[in-house]
Every structure is written in structure tokens, then in C-alpha cells.
C-alpha positions in Angstrom: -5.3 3.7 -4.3 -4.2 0.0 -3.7 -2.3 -0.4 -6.4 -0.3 3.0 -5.3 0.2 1.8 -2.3 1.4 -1.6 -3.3 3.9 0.5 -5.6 5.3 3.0 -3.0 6.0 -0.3 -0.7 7.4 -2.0 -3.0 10.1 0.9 -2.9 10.3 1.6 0.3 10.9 -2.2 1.3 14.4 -2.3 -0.3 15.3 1.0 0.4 14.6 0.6 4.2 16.7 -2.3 4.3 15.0 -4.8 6.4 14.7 -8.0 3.4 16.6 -10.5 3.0 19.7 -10.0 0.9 18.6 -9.2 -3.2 20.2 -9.7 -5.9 21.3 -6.7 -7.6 19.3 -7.5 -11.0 16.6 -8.7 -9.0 16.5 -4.9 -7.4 16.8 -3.2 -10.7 13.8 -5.2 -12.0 11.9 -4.2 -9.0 12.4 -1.1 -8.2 11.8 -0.2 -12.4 8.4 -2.1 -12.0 7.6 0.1 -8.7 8.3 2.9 -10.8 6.5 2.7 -13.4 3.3 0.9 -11.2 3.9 4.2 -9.0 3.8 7.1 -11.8 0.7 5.0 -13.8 -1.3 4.8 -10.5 -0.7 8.4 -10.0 -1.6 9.5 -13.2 -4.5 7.7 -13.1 -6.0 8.7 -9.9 -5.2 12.2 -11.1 -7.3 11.3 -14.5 -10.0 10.1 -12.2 -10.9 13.7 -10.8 -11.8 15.3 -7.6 -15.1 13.5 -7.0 -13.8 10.5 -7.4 -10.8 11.1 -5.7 -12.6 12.3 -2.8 -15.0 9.8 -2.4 -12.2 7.4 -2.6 -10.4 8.2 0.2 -13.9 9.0 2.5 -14.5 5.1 1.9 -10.7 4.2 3.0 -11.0 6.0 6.1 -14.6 5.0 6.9 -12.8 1.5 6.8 -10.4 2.1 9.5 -12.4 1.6 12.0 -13.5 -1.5 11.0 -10.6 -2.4 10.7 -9.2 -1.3 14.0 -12.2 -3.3 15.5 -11.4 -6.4 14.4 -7.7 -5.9 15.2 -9.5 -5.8 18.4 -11.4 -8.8 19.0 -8.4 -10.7 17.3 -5.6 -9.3 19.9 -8.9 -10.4 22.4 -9.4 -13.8 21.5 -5.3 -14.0 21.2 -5.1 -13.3 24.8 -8.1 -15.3 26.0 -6.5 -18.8 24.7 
């Protein structure tokens, strides 16, 4: 799941505009990379099967709120000094 994550941003960064200015072989390179990074993480997740799948993605979002919580305690802190 990370590494089709990485790979989706990776295209949506350049497409959305917001870097700094790229160099138009620069983009081709990356956006082939993101491509190919994309369809082999999706094919392999696929290959993986439901159970893994599944179990997978229970895991991410059993991590959100650990993560949420120490968002918290970091805005806290942030706010206390």
C-alpha cells in the first residue's frame, strides 16, 4: 500500500501544479517511473488476494488513530511553548 501511495503522489504532485518549476525531461522521467511504480503496486496487491488485502487495510486504519493522537499532543506541546 506505501509504495502505491508514494506512486499515485508522485503523479498527482506535478499534475496539481504546486512544485517548483521542472524540467520537461525531468517530468517525463517521473511521471514514466510513477507509472510503472503505480500499475506494479497494483498488480501486486491484486496478486496478494483478499485476505491479505483486507487485513492490510484493517491495520492502516487501526493506525489513524494513533496517528491523529500524536498530531495531538504535538499541536499541544506547539502551543504550550
Amino acid at each position: 500500500m506505501p509504495y502505491l501511495l508514494s506512486a499515485a503522489a508522485q503523479l498527482y504532485w506535478p499534475a496539481r501544479g504546486t512544485r517548483n518549476r521542472v524540467r520537461p525531461a525531468g517530468l517525463a522521467r517521473d511521471l514514466s517511473v510513477a507509472v510503472l511504480s503505480f500499475g506494479f503496486s497494483f498488480r501486486l496487491i491484486a496478486g496478494a488476494g483478499y485476505a491479505a488485502v483486507y487485513r492490510g487495510v484493517l491495520f492502516l486504519f487501526a493506525g489513524i488513530p494513533v496517528c491523529v493522537w500524536l498530531r495531538g499532543r504535538k499541536d499541544r506541546a506547539g502551543a504550550e511553548a
